[in-house]
C-alpha positions as CSV (number, residue, x, y, z in Angstrom):
1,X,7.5,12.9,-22.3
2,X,8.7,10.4,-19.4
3,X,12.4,11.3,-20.4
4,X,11.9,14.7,-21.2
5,X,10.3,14.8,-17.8
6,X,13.3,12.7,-15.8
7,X,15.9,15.3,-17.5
8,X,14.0,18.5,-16.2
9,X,13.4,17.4,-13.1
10,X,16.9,16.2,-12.6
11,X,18.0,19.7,-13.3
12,X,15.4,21.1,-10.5
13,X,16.4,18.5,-8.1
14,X,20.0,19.4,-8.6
15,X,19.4,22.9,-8.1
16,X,17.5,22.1,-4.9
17,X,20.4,20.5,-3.1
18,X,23.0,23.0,-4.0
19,X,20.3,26.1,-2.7
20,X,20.7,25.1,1.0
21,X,24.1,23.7,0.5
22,X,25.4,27.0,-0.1
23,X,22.8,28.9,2.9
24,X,24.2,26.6,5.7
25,X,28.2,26.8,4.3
26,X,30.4,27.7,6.9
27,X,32.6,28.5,4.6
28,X,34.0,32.0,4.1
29,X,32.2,35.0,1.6
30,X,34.1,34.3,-1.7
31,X,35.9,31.1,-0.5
32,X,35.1,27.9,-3.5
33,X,36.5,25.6,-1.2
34,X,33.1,24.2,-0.2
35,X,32.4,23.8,-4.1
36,X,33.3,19.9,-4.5
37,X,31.7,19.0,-1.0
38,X,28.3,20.9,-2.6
39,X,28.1,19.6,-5.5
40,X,29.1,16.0,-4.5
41,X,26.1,16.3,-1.5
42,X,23.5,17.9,-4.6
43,X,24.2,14.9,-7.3
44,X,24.3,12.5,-4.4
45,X,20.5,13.8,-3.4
46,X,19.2,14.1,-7.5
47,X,20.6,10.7,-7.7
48,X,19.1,9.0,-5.0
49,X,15.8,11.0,-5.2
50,X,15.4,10.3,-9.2
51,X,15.6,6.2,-8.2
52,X,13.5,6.9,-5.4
53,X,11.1,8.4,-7.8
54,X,11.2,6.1,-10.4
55,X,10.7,3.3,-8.1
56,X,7.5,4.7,-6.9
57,X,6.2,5.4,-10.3
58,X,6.3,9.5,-10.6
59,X,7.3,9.2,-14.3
60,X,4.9,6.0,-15.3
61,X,2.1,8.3,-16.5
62,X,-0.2,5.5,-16.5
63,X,-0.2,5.7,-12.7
64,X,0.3,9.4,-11.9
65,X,-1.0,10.6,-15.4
66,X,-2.4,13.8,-13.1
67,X,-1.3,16.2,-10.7
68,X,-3.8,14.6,-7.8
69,X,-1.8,11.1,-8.6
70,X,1.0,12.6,-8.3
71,X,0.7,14.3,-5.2
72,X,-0.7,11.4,-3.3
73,X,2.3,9.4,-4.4
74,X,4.8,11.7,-3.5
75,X,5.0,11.5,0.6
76,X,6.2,7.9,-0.2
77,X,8.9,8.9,-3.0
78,X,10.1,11.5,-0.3
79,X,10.0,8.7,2.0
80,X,12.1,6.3,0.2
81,X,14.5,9.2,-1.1
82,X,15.0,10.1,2.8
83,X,16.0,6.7,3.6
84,X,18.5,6.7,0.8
85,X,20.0,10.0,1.7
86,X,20.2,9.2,5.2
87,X,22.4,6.0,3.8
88,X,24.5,8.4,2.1
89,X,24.5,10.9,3.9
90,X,26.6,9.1,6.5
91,X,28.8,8.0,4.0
92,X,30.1,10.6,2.3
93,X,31.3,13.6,4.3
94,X,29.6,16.9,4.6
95,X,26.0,15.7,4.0
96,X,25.3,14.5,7.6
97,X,21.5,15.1,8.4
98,X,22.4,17.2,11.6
99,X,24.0,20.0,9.5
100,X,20.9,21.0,8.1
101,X,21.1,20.4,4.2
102,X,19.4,17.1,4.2
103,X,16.3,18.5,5.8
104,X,16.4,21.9,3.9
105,X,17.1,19.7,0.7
106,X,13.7,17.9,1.0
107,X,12.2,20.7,1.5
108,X,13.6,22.9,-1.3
109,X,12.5,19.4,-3.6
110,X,9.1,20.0,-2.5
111,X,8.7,23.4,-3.1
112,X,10.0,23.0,-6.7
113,X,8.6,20.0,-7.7
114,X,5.1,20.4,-6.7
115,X,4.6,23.9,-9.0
116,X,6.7,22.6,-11.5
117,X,4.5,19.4,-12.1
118,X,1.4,21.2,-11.8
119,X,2.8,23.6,-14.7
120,X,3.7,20.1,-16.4
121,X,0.3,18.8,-16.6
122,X,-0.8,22.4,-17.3
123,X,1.4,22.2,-20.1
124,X,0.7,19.4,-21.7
125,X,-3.3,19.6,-21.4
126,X,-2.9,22.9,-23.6
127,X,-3.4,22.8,-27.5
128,X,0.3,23.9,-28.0
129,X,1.3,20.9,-26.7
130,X,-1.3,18.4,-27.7
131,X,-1.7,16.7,-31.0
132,X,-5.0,16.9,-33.0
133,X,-5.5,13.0,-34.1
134,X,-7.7,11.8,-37.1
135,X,-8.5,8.2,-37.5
136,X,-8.9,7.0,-40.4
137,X,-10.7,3.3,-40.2
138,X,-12.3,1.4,-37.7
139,X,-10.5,-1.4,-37.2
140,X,-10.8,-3.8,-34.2
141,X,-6.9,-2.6,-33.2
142,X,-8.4,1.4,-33.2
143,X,-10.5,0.6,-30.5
144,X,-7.6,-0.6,-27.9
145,X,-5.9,3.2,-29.5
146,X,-8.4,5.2,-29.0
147,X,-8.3,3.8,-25.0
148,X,-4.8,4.0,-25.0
149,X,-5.0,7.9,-26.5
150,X,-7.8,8.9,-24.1
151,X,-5.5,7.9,-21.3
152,X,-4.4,11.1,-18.9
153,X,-1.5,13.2,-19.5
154,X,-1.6,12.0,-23.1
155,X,-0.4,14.6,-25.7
156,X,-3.0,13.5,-28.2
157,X,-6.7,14.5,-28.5
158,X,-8.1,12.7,-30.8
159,X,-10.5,14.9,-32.7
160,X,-13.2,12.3,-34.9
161,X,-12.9,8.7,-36.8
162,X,-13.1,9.0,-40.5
163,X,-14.7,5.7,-41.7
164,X,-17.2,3.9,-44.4
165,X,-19.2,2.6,-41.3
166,X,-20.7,4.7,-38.0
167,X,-17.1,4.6,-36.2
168,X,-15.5,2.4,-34.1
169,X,-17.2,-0.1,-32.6
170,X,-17.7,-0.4,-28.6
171,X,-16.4,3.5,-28.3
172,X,-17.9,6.5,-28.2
173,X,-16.2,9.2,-30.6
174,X,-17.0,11.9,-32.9
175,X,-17.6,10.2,-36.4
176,X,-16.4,13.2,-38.7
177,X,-18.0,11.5,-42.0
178,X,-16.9,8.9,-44.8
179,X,-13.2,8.6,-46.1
180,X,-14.1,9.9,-49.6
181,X,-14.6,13.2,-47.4
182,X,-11.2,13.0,-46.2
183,X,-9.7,15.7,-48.0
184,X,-12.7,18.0,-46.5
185,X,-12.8,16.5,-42.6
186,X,-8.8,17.2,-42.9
187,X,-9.4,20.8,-43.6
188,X,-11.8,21.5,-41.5
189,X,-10.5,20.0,-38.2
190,X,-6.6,20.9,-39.3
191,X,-4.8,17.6,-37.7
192,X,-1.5,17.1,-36.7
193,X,-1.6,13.1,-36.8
194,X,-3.9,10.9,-38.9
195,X,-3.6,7.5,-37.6
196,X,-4.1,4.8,-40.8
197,X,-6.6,1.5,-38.8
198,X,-8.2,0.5,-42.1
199,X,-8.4,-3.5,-42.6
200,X,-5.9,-5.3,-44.4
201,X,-8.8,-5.7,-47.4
202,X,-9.9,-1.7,-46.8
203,X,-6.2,-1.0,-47.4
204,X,-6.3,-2.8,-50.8
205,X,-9.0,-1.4,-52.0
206,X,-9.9,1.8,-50.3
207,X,-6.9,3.6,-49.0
208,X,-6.6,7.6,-50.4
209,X,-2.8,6.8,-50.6
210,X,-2.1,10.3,-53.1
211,X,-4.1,12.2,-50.6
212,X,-2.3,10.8,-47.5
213,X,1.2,11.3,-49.4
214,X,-0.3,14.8,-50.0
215,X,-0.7,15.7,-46.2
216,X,2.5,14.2,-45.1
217,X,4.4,16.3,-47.4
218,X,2.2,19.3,-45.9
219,X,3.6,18.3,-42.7
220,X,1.1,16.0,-41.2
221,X,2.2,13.0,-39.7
222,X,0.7,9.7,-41.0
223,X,1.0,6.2,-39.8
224,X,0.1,3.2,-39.4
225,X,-2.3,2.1,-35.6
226,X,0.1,-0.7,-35.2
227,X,3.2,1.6,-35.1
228,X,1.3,4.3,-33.1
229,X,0.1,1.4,-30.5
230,X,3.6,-0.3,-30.4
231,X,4.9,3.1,-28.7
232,X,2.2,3.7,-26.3
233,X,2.1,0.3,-24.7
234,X,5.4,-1.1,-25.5
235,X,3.7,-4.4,-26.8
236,X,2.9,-5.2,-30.8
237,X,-0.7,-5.7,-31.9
238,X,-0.2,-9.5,-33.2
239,X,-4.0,-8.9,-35.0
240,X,-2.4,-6.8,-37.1
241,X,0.9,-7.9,-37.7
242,X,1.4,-10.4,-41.4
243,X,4.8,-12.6,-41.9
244,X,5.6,-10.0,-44.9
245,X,5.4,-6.8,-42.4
246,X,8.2,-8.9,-40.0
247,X,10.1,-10.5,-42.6
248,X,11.0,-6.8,-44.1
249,X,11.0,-5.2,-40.7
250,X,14.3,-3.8,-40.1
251,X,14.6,-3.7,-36.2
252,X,14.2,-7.4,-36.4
253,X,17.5,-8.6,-36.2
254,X,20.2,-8.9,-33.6
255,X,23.6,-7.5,-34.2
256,X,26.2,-10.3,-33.0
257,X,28.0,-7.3,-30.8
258,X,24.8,-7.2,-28.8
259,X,24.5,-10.5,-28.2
260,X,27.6,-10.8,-27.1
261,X,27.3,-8.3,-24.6
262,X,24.0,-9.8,-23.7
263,X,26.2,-13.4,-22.8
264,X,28.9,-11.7,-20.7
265,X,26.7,-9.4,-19.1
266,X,24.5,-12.9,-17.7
267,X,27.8,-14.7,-17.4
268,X,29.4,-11.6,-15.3
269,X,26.0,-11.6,-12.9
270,X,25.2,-14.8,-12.6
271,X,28.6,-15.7,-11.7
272,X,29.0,-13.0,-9.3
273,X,25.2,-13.5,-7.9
274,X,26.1,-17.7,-7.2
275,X,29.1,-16.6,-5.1
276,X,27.7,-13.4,-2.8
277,X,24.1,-14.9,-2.5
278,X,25.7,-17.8,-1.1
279,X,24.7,-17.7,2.6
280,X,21.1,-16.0,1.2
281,X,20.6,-19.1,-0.8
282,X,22.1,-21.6,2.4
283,X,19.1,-20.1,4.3
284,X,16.4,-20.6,1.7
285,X,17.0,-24.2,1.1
286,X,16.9,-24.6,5.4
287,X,13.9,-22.7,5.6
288,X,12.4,-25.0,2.3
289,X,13.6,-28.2,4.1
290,X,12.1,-27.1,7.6
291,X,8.7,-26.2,6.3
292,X,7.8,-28.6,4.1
293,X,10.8,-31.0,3.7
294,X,12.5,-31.9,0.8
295,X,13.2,-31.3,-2.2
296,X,14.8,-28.3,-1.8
297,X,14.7,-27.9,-5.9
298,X,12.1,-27.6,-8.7
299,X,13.6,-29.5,-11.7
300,X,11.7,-29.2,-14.8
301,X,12.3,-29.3,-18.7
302,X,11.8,-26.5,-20.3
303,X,12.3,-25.1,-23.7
304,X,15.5,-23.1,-24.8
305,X,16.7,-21.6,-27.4
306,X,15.7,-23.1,-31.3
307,X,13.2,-25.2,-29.4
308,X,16.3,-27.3,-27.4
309,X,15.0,-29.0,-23.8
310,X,17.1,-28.5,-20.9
311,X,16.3,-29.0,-17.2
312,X,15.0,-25.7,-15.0
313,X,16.4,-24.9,-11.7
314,X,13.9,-23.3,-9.1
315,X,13.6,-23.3,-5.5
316,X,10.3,-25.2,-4.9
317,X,7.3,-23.6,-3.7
318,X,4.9,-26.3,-3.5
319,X,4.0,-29.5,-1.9
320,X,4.2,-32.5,-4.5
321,X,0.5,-32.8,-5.7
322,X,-1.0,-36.1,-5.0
323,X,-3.3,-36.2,-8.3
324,X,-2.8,-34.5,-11.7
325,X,-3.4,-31.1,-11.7
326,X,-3.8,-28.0,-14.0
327,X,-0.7,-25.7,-15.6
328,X,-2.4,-22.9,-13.6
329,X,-1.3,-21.7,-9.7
330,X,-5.0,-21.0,-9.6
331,X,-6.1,-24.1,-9.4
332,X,-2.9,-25.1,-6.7
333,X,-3.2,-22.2,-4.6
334,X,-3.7,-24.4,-1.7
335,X,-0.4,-26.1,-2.3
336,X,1.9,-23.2,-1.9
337,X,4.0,-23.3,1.1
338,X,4.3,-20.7,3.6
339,X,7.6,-20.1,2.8
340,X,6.5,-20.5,-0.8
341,X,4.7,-17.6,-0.5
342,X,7.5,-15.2,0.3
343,X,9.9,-17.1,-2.0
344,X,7.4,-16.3,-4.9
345,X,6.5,-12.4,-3.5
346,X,10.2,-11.7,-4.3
347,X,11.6,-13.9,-6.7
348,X,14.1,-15.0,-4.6
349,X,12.7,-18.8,-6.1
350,X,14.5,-17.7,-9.3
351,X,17.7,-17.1,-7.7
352,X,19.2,-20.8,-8.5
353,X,18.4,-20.4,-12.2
354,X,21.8,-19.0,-12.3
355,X,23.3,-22.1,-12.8
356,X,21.2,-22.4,-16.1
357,X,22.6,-18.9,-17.0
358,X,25.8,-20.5,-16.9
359,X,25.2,-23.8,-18.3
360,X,24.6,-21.5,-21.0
361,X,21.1,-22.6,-21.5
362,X,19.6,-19.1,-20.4
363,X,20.5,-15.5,-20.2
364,X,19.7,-12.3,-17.6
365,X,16.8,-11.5,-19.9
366,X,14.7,-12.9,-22.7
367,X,11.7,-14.5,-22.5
368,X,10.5,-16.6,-20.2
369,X,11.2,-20.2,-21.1
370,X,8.0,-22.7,-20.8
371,X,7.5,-26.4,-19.9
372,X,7.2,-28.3,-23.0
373,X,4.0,-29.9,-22.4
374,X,3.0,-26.4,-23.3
375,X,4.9,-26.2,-26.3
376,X,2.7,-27.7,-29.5
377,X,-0.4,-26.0,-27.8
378,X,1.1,-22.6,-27.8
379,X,2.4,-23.4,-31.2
380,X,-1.2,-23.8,-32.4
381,X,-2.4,-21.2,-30.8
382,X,-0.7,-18.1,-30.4
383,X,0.0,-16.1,-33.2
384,X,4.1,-16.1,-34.2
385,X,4.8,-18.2,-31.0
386,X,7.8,-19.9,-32.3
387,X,9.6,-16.7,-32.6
388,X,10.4,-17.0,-29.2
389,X,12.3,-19.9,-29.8
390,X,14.8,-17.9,-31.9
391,X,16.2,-16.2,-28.8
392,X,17.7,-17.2,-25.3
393,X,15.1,-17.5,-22.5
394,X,16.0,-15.3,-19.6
395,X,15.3,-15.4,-16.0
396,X,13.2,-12.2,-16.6
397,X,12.2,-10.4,-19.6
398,X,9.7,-7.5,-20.9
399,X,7.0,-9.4,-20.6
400,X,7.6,-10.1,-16.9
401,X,8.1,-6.2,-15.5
402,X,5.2,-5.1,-18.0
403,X,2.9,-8.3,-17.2
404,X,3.2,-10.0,-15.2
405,X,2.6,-13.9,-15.4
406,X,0.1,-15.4,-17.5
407,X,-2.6,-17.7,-15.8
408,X,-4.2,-18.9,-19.0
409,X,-4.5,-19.1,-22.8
410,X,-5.5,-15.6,-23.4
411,X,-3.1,-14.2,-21.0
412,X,0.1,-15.9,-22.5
413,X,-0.6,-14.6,-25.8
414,X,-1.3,-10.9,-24.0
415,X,2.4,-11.9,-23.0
416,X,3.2,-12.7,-26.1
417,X,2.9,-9.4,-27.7
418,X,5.1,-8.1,-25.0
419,X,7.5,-10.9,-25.9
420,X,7.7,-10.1,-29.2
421,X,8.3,-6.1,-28.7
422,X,11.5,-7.4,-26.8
423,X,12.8,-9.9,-29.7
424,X,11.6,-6.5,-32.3
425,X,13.7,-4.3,-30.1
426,X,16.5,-6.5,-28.6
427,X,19.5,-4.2,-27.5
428,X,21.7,-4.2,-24.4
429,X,20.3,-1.2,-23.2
430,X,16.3,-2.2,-23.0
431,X,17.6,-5.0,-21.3
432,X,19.4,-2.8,-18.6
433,X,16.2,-1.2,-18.5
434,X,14.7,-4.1,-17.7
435,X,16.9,-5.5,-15.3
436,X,16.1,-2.0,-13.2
437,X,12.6,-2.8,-13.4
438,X,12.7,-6.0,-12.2
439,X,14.9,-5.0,-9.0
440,X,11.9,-2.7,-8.9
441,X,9.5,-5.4,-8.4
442,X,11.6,-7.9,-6.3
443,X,12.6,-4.9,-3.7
444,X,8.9,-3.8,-3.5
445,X,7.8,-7.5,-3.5
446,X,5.2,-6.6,-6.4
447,X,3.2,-9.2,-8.3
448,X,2.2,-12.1,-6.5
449,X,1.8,-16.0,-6.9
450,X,-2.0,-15.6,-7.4
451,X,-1.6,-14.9,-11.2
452,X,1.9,-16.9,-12.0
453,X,1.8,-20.1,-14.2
454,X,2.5,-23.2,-12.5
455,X,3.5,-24.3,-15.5
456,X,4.6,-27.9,-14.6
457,X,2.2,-31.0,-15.3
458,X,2.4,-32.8,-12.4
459,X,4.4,-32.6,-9.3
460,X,6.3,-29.8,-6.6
461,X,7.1,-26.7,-7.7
């Protein structure tokens, strides 16, 4: 929907700023000499007002998955889109604020947008445009869908759970009876979706595979709660996931075109980034060496790509600790430095990991690399960890603009199934996605140093 949504609501906005474009023309009756100027003002305001919008989180459904959401959040996307046009508008002629269109502009984007997302989340509560959903199982993974599903502005309804047992366990929902009543609960509820969550054993032994070919040729859709899941969250359900299901997955594999493009996009911005952050990253290391003295630089090994150690360059944060301490910033709060604290609120700490870009030990995006005192222990421990090591760490990644950072066990293998949904779906384009997202965050100054990894044994960070 968040596409379909961004494509009808450019075509609003656009129409919008051309409306009082054309009311305040001086131009002539007939005359189509004010056409260019108009249409150049209009896809300057959609432009700005979609990024404005996006930044501000109008088409994450998560956050503004109602029509009460969304009108509390839009004063501040008007906000930001009114700073932007401002900007523009005294840049490119014809658009200046005093003419009137700007104002009229807003206000034409308010009076469309506000009934047209109201008759959006109309829409998409109605049974035309909801699926009916059947699970069949009650796996532990059908628990964390059925949450996801229930979410608002979802098009599914989940009508009942089809399983052996009483349901799934820990959530409350409609158990419609045992599978070998499937082909009865399927005819009396008449779903659109049945979502397979049986066991790995239950699918041995237990499926109603003819029956479940049956309905899809009738026009049901049936899949599997790890595909369904992968969608919604954009993060893979390691519990269920088996070697054979990756080895013989066919997104899993990176074209050599792409990862080309991948190198000499991080080569192109990195460069580019070392030379016109210059004074930026003059005044960072004066303010580091003025707070807290020197070093200036947090020097670590870390691990690359295929496992290989190389030497992490950060601006440091944190005063050298006098003992041994923990991996996690919880436990060294108190020795982040004042300026530290803004370094960390908006990444600009990261900013010298440029020269590992171009060392060629790192790229733009991937996953994050970790210290290698870490390394065995996540090996043990998390569930297909060394497929990380298979691609180039990155200065940000998936798991970073979806995440966050991890400040324990648990966590990093929470980021771990974000991690791997990135090496699953590696292309040039999810990573301009995510490099949008993560100017996002750094502009906004979102996420904070309270819940990042220290990740480094000993010493200043």
């Amino acid at each position: 929907m968040p596409a379909r949504l961004v494509v009808l609501e450019a075509a609003a906005l656009f129409a919008a700023a051309c409306a009082p474009s054309l009311l305040v023309s001086k131009a002539g009756p007939g005359s189509w000499t004010y056409l260019p100027a108009m249409v150049g003002h209009a896809l300057a305001a959609c432009l700005c007002s979609l990024v404005a919008f996006y930044y501000t989180d109008l088409y994450d459904l998560r956050v503004t998955g109602s029509f009460s959401s969304f009108a509390r959040r839009l004063p501040q996307a008007l906000a930001m889109s009114l700073l932007v046009l401002v900007t523009v508008s005294a840049l490119v002629p014809g658009t200046s604020a005093g003419d009137g269109p700007l104002a009229l502009t807003l206000l034409a984007m308010i009076a469309l947008l506000l009934p047209l997302r109201a008759l959006l989340y109309g829409l998409v509560s109605s049974r035309p445009f909801v699926e009916r959903v059947v699970i069949l199982g009650g796996s532990p993974l059908a628990a964390k869908l059925l949450e996801e599903l229930a979410r608002p502005a979802s098009p599914y309804c989940v009508v009942g759970v089809v399983d052996d047992g009483a349901g799934v366990p820990g959530f409350h929902c409609r158990h419609l009876g045992s599978a070998a009543r499937l082909a009865e609960i399927v005819e009396s509820v008449r779903p659109d979706r049945i979502i397979v969550s049986l066991s790995a054993s239950a699918r041995r032994g237990r499926m109603p595979v003819q029956e479940l070919l049956a309905y899809r040729v009738r026009g049901i859709v049936v899949e599997v709660d790890a595909e369904l899941y992968e969608r919604l969250t954009g993060k893979l359900a390691i519990e269920a996931l088996t070697p054979s299901s990756l080895i013989f997955c066919k997104e899993l594999r990176t074209s050599g075109l792409q990862a080309a493009l991948a190198r000499l996009m991080s080569l192109a911005v990195a460069a580019v980034g070392l030379v016109a952050l210059a004074p930026l990253l003059a005044l960072v290391a004066v303010a580091i060496v003025l707070d807290s003295g020197r070093p200036v630089f947090f020097v670590r090994e870390r691990v690359g790509i295929f496992g290989r150690p190389f030497r992490l360059i950060k601006f440091r944060t944190m005063r050298p600790a006098e003992k041994e301490t923990s991996e996690w910033v919880r436990d060294n709060g108190d020795r982040i430095t004042r300026v530290g604290k803004w370094l960390r609120k908006f990444r600009l700490d990261e900013l010298p990991q440029f020269i590992n870009v171009l060392n060629g030990e790192m790229n733009l995006v991937g996953p994050r690399p970790h210290p290698g005192s870490n390394y065995q222990l996540f090996l043990e421990r998390i569930p297909f960890y060394s497929l990380r090591a298979a691609v180039r760490p990155g200065i940000t990644g998936w798991a970073q603009v979806r995440y966050g950072y991890a400040n324990d066990l648990e966590e990093e293998t929470e980021k771990m199934r974000y991690d791997l949904y990135y090496i699953k779906h590696m292309s040039i384009w999810l990573d301009l996605r995510i490099l949008f997202d993560t100017v996002k965050i750094v502009l906004l100054g979102r996420g904070s140093s309270d819940v990042e990894s220290c990740q480094a044994p000993i010493g200043a960070r």
